[in-house]
BATORZA-993598 format. One line per field, with one value per atom (N, C-alpha, C, O): atom name; residue in three letters; residue number from 0; x, z, y. Coordinates in nm, 4 decimals. Layout:
BEGIN
atom <- (CA  ...) $
type <- (Ala  ...) $
seq <- (NUM  ...) $
u <- (X  ...) $
w <- (Z  ...) $
v <- (Y  ...) $
% end
This chain:
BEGIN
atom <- (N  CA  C  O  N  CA  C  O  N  CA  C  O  N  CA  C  O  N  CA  C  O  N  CA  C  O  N  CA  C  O  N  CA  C  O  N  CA  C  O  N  CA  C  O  N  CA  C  O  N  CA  C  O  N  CA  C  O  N  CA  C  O  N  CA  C  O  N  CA  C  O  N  CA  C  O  N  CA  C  O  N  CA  C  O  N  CA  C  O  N  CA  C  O  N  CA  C  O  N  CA  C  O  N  CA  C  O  N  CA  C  O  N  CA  C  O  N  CA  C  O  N  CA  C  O  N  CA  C  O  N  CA  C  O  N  CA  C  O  N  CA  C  O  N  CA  C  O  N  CA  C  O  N  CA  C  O  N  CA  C  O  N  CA  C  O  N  CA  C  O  N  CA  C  O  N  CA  C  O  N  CA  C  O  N  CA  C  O  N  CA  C  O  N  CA  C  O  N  CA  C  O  N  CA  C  O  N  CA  C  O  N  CA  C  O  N  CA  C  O  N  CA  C  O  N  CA  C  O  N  CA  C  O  N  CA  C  O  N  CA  C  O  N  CA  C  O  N  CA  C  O  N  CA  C  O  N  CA  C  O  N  CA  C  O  N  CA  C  O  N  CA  C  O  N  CA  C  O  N  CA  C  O  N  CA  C  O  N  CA  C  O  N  CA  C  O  N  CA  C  O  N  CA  C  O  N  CA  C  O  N  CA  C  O  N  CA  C  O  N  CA  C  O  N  CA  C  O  N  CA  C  O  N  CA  C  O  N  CA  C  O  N  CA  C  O) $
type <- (Unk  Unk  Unk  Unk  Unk  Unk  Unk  Unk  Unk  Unk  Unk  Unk  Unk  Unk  Unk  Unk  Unk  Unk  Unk  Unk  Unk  Unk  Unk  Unk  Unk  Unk  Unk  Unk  Unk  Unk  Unk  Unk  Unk  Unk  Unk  Unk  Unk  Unk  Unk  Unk  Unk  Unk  Unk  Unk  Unk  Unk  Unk  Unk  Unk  Unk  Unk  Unk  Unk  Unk  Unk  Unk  Unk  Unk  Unk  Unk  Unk  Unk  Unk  Unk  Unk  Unk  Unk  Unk  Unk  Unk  Unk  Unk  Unk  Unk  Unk  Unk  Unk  Unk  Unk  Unk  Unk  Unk  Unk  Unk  Unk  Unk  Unk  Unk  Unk  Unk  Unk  Unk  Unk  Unk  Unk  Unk  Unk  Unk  Unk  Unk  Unk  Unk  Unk  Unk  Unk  Unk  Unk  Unk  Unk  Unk  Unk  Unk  Unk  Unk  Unk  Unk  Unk  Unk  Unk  Unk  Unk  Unk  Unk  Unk  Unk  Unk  Unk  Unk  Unk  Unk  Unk  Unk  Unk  Unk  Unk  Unk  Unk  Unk  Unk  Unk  Unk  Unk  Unk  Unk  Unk  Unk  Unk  Unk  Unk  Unk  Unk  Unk  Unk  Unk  Unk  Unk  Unk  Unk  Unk  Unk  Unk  Unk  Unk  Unk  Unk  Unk  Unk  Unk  Unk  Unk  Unk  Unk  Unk  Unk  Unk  Unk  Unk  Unk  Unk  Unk  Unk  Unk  Unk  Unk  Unk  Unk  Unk  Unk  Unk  Unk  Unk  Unk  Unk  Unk  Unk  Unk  Unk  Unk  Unk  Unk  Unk  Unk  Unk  Unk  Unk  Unk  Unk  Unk  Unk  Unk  Unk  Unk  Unk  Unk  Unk  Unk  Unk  Unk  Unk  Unk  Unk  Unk  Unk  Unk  Unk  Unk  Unk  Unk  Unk  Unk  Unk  Unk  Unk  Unk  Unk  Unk  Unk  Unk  Unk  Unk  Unk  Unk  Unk  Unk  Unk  Unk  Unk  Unk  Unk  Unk  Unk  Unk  Unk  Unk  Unk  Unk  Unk  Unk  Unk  Unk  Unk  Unk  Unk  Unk  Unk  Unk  Unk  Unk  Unk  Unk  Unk  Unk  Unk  Unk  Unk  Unk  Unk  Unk  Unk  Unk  Unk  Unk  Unk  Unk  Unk  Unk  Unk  Unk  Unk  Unk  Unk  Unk  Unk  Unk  Unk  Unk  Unk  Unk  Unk  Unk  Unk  Unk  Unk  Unk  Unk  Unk  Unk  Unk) $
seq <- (0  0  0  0  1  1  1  1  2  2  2  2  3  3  3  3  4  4  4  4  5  5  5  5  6  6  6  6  7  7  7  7  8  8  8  8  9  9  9  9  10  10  10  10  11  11  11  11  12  12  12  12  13  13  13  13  14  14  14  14  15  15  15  15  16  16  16  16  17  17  17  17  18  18  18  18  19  19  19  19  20  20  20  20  21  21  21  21  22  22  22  22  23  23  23  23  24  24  24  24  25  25  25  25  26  26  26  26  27  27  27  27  28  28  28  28  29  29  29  29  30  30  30  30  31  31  31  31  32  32  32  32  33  33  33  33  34  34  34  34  35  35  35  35  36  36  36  36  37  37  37  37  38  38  38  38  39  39  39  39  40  40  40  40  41  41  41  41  42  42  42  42  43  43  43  43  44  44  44  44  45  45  45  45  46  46  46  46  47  47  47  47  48  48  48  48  49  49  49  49  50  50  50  50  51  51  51  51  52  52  52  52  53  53  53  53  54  54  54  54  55  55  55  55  56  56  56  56  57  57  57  57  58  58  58  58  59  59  59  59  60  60  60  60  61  61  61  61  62  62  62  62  63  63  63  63  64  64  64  64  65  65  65  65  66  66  66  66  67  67  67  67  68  68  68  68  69  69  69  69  70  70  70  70  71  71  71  71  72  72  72  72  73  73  73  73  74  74  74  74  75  75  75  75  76  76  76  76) $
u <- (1.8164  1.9412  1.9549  1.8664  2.0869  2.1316  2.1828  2.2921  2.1203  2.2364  2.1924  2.0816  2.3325  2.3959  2.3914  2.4947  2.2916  2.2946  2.4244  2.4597  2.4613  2.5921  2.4541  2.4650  2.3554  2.2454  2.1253  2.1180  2.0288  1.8934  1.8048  1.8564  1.6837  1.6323  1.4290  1.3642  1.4005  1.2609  1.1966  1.1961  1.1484  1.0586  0.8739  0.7982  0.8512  0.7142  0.6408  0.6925  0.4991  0.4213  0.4224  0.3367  0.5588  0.6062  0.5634  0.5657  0.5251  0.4650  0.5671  0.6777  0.5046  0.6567  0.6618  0.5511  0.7898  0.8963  0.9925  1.1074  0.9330  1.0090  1.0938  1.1967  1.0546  1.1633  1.2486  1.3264  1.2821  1.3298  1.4546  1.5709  1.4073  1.4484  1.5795  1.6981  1.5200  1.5615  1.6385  1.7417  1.6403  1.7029  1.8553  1.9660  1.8366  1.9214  2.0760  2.1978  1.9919  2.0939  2.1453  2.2674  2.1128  2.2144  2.2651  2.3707  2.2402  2.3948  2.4793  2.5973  2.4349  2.5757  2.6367  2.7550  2.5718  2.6878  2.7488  2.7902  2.7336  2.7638  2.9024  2.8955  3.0282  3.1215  3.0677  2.9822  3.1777  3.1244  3.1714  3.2679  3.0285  3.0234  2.8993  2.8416  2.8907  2.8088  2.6651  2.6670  2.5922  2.4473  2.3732  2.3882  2.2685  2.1440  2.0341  2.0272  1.9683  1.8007  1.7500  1.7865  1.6433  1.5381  1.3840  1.3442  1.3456  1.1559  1.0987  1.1790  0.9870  0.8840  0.7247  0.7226  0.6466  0.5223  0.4465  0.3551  0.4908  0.4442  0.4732  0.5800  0.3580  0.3859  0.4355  0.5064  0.4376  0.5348  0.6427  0.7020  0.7227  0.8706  0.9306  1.0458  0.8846  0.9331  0.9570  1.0727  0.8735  0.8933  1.0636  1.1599  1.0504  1.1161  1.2763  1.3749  1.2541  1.3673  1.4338  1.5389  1.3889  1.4411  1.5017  1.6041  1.4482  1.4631  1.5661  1.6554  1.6007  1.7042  1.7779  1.8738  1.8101  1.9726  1.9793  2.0932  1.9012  1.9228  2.0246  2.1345  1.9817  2.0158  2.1750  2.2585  2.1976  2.3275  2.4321  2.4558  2.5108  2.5820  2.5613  2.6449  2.4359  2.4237  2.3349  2.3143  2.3022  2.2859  2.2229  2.2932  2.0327  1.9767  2.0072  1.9948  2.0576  2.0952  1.9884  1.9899  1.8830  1.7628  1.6348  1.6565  1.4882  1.4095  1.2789  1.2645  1.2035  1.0194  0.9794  1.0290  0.8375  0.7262  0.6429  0.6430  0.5944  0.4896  0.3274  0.2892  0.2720  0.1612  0.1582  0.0862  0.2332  0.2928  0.4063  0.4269  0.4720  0.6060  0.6928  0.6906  0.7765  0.8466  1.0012  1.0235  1.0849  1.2344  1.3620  1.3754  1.4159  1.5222  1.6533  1.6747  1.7487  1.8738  1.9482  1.9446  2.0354  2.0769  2.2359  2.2728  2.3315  2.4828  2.5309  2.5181  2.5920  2.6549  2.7240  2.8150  2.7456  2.8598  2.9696  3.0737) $
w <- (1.9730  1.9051  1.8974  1.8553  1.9469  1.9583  1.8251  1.8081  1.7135  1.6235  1.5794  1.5499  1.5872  1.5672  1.4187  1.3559  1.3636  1.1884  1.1825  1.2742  1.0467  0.9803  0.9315  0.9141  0.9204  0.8013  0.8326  0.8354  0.8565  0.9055  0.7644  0.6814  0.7347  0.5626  0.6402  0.6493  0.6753  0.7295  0.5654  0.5075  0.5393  0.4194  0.4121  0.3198  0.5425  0.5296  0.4116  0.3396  0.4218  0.3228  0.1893  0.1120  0.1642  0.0065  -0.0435  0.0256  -0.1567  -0.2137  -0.2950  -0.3311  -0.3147  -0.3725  -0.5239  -0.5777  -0.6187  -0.5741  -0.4788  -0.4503  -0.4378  -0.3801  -0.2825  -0.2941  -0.1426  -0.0586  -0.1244  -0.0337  -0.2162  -0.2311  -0.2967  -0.2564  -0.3892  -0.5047  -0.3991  -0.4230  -0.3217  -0.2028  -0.1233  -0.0935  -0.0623  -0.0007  -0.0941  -0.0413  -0.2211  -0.2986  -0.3122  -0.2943  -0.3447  -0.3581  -0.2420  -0.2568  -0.1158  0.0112  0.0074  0.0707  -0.0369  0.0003  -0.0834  -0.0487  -0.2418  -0.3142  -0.2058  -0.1715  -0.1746  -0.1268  0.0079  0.0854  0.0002  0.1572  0.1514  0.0642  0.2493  0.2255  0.2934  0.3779  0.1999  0.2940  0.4057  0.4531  0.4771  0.5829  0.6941  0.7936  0.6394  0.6861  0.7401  0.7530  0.7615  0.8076  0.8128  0.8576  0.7442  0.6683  0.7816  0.8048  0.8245  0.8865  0.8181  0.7767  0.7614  0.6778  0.7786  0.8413  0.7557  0.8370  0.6920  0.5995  0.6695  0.5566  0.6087  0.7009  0.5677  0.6012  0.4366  0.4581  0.3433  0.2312  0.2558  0.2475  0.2821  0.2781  0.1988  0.2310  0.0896  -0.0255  -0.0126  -0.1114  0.0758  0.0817  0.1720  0.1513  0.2226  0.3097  0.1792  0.1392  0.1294  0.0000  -0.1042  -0.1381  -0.1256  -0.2119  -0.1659  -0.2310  0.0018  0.0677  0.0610  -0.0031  0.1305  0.1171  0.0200  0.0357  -0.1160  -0.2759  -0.2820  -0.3423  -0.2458  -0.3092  -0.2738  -0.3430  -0.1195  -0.0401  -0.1181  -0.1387  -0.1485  -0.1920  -0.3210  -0.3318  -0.4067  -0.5450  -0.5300  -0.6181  -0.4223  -0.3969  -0.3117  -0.3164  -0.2235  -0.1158  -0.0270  0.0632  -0.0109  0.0885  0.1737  0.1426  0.2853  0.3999  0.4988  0.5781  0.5470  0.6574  0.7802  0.8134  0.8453  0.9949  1.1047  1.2204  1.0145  1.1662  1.0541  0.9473  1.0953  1.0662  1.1563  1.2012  1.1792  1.2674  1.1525  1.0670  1.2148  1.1927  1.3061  1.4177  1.2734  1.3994  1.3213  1.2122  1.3998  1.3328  1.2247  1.1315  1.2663  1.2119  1.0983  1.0275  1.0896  1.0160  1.0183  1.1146  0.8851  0.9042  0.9145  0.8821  0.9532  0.9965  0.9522  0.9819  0.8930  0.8445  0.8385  0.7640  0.9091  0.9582  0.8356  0.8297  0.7027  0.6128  0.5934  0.5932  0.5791  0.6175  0.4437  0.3505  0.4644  0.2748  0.2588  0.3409  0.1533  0.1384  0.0579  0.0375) $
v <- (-1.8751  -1.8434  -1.6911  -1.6166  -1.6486  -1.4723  -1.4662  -1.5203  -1.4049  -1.4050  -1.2503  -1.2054  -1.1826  -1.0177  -1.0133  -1.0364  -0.9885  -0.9596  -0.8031  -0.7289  -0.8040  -0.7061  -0.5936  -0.4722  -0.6586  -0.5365  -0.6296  -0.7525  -0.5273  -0.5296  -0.5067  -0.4319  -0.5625  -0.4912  -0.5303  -0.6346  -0.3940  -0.4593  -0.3943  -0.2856  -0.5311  -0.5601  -0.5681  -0.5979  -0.5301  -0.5547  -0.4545  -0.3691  -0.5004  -0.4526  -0.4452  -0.4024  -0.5047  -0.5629  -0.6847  -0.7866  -0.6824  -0.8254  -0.8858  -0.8455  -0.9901  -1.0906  -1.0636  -1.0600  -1.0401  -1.0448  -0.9596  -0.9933  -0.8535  -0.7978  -0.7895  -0.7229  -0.8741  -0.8959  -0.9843  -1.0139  -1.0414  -1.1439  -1.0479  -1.0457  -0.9833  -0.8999  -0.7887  -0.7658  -0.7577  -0.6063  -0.6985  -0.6385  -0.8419  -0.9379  -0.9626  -0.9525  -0.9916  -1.0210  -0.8836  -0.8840  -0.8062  -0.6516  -0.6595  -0.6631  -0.6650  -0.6099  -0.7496  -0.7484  -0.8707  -0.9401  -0.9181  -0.9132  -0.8954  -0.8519  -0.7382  -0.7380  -0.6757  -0.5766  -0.5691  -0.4829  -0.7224  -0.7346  -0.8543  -0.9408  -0.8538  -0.9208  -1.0544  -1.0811  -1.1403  -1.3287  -1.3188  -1.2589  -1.4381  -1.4483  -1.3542  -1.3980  -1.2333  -1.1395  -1.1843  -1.3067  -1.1527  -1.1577  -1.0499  -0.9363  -1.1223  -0.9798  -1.0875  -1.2082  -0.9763  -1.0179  -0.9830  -0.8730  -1.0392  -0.9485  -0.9896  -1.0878  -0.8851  -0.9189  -0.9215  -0.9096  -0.9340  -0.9465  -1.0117  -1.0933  -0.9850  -0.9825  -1.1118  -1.1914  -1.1021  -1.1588  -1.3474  -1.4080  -1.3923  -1.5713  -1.6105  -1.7059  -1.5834  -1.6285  -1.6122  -1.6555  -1.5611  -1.5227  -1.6676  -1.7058  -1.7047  -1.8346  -1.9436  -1.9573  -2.0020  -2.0752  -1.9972  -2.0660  -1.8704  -1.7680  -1.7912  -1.8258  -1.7503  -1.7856  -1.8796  -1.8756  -2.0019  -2.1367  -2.1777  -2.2442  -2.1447  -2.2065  -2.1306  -2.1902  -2.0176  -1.9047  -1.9155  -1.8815  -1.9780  -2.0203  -2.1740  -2.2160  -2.2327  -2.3913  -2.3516  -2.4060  -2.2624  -2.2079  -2.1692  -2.1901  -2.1184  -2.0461  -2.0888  -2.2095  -2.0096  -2.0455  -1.9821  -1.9853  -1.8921  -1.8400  -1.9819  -2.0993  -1.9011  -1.9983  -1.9571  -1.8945  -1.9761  -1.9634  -2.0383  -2.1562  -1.9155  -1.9457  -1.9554  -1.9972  -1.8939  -1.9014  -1.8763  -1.8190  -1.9305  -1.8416  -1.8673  -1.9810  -1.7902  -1.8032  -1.6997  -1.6265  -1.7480  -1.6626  -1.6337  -1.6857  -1.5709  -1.5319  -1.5115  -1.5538  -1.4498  -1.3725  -1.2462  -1.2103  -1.2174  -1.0781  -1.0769  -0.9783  -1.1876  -1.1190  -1.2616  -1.3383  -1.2865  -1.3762  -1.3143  -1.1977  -1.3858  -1.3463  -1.4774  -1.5961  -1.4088  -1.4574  -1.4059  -1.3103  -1.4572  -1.4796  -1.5210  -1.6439  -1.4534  -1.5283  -1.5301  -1.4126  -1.6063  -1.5731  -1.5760  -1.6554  -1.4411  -1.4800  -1.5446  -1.5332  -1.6585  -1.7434  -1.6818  -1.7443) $
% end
């Protein structure tokens, strides 16, 4: 999947809450519909993630992990 994020937020080396926290601020300030990528390195953020679009209207459009880094594709509602 090609998907052109509006705002990029590389989060590594942050522990949780923080990508979640730094994830949250750029979609307020981001108009609906938009797309934030965020990278993050903290395993806890996959759990953090998931629960936090369930909570809302935002909406994961994509996500992997790798070895290195998880990635998330999130569309503001």
């Amino acid at each position: 999947m090609n998907i052109n994020p509006d705002i990029e937020l590389d989060l590594t080396g942050l522990a949780c809450p923080m990508p979640l926290l730094k994830a949250k601020l750029a979609l307020n300030n981001m108009e609906s519909q938009q797309i934030l990528k965020v990278v993050a390195t903290d395993p806890g953020s996959e759990k953090d993630f998931h629960l936090f679009v369930e909570q809302s209207d935002h909406q994961i459009l994509d996500f992997h992990k790798d070895e290195s880094a998880y990635f998330y594709w999130i569309k503001k509602g």
